[in-house]
N, C-alpha and C positions, 0 to 999 in steps of 0.2 A: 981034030975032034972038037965039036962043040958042047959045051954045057949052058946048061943055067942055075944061075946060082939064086936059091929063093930068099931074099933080103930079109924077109920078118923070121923065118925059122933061123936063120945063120946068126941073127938079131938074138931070139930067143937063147941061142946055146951057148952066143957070147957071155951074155947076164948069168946062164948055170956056171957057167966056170969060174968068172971070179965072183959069184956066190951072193950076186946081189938079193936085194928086197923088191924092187920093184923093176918090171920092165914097162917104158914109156914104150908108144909104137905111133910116132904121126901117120897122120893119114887124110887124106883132103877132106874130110867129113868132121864135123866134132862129137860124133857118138856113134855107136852101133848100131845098128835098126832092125826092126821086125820088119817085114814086107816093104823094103827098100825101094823106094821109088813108083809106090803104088798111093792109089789116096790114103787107106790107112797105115799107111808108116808111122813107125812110132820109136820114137829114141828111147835105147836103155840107158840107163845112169849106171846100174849097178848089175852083174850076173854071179851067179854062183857054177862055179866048175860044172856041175851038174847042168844047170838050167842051160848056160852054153855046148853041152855035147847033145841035150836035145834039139837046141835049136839048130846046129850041124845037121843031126839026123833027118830033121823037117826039112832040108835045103834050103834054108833061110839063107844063107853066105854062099856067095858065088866063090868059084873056084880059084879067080884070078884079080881076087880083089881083096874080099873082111875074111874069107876062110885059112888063106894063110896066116891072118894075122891074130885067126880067134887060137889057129892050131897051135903055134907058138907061144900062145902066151898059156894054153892049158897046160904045153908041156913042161914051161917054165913054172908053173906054180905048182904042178904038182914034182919037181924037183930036189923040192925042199920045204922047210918048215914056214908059215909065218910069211908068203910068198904073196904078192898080188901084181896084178899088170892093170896098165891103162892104156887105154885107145882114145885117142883124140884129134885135132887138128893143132898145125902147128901155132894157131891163133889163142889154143885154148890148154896148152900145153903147162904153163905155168896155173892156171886157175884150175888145171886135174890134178897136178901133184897138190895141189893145197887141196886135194878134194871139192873142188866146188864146177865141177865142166869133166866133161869125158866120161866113157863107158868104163868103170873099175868093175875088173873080173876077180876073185878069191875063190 
């Protein structure tokens, strides 16, 4: 039997368990985007739980690519208390956790 195992959600449930604050998620991009890949694309910095399940709804995030990784991290923060994720590239990795690069979802 085959499976596939989704890396950012198995990511995401690792972080509920032992009860983190923050889940990191690299990613070969350094932000999230609106209309990805079109001329107006435009990098988030910051989303709120909300703003990101609309922009789910719009099919803004492909399937096989930022929507795994918007889905885990909405499920991670809403988890628990005080919860936030970041999305970023692994270049910009250490300037998201310091807040200053990457898409941070709350």
């Amino acid at each position: 039997a085959s499976a596939v195992i989704e890396k950012d959600l198995a990511a995401g449930l690792l972080a509920k368990e032992v009860d983190a604050d923050v889940l990191l998620i690299l990613t070969d991009v350094p932000n999230v985007y609106v209309n990805f890949g079109k001329e107006d694309q435009k990098a988030l910095e910051t989303l709120s739980v909300q703003e990101a399940e609309e922009l789910m709804a719009e099919g803004q995030f492909e399937a096989a690519t930022m929507l795994p990784k918007i889905e885990a991290s909405i499920d991670f923060i809403n988890a628990g208390k005080g919860r936030h994720a970041i999305i970023t590239s692994m270049d910009m990795a250490k300037d998201a956790l310091a807040g200053r690069g990457g898409t941070t979802i709350a």
